[in-house]
C-alpha positions, 0 to 999 in steps of 0.5 A: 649372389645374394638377395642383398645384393639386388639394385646395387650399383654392380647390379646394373652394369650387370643386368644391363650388359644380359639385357645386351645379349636378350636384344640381340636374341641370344638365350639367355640362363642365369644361374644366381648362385643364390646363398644366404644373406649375412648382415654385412652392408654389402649391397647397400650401395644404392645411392647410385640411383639418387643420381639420375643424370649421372647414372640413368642415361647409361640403360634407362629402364634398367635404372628405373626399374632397380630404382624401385626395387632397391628400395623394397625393405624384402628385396630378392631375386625374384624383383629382378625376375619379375621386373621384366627388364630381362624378357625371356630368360630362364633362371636357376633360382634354388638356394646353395648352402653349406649342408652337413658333412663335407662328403654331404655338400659335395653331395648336395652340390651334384645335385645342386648342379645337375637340377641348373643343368635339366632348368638352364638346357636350350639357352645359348648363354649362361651367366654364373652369378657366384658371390666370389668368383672361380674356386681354383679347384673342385674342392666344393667341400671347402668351407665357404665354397657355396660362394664361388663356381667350380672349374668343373661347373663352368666345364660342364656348361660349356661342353653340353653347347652352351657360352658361359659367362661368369662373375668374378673379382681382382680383389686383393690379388696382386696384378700378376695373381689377377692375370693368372687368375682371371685366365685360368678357365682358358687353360682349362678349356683351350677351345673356348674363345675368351673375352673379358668385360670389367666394370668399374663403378662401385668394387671392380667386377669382371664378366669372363666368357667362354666363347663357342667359336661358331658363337664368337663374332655375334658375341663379339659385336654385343661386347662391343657395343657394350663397351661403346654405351658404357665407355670406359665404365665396361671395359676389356681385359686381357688373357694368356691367349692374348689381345681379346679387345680386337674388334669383331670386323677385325678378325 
């Protein structure tokens, strides 16, 4: 994530789809995966918010309060956290960057890592909020590898009791390297419980979740209410495991 990125057309399925989860009564953490602004354009697609009634009636107070904030000339993270669109939940805010030696940001990023850990404990469900996704190893020395999760990372969450979530995206993979892609967590974890939401305005962003199973009907229930509010915007996908789209009162 990067505070460019804030009120752009993907922050609002985003914010919306964890505003779901806050209604509900799940815990929320979030984890920005926070790096630096590049002075590229992404992030600029707002335009969005001009289109009141094409856009609004899908979250109205999620719409409005990126509306005003998108408009800042200094938007960050901390708008959306002080916006109060997502009452009660916790964020992970430090900065993740390249720093020094490759020995020394893996070094950097234990610790990194270990701080979200003791901030995000006691919350039910963390979103990882990366700028491009899962890293495919644990390679955090990689140059560019601030911008993306480790296996290990989502791991770690997931066995100390937490659900996780995190952002990914097809990019430029072929449709067999997206599906192998977006299923590698589950290979990695088998007892997680796997579900899938991709948004589909703006650049295509996928949600991947690793579901406790005492967690999954609840979870399943939001999934598809969200898929309902946002019919055919949010929309889910499969895995290796399966067909995850079955409905809860299915299962």
């Amino acid at each position: 994530m990067k505070n460019q990125y804030v009120g752009d057309i993907g922050d609002y399925g985003k914010y919306s789809l964890l505003r779901a989860f806050v209604r509900t009564g799940v815990s929320v953490g979030v984890n920005w995966y926070l790096t630096r602004n590049d002075g590229s354009n992404d992030g600029k697609f707002t335009e969005y918010l001009k289109n009141k009634e094409g856009y609004r009636r899908y979250d109205p107070e999620v719409f409005d309060a990126l509306k005003k904030i998108a408009s800042k000339k200094r938007k960050t993270v901390l708008d959306i956290q002080n916006s109060g669109i997502l009452p009660g939940v916790v964020y992970y805010s430090t900065e993740l960057g390249p720093v020094g030696k490759p020995s020394e940001r893996m070094e950097h990023r234990l610790v990194w890592f270990e701080e979200s850990m003791d901030v995000l404990k006691g919350t039910d469900l963390i979103f990882m909020d990366p700028d491009n996704g899962l890293l495919e190893s644990n390679d955090g020395t990689k140059l560019g590898a601030e911008k993306y999760v480790l296996p290990d990372e989502v791991k770690r969450y997931f066995n100390a009791g937490h659900n996780v979530v995190y952002y990914c995206h097809k990019g430029r993979r072929t449709i067999d390297q997206w599906f192998n892609y977006k299923s590698v967590m589950f290979d990695m974890v088998p007892e997680a419980k796997s579900a899938i939401l991709t948004y589909h305005k703006g650049t295509q962003r996928s949600y991947v979740f690793l579901i406790h199973e005492e967690d999954f009907v609840k979870c399943r229930e939001i999934i598809d209410h969200m898929k309902q509010q946002w019919f055919q915007i949010f929309t889910e996908e499969f895995t290796n495991l399966g067909d995850t789209a079955s409905r809860a009162s299915e299962r």
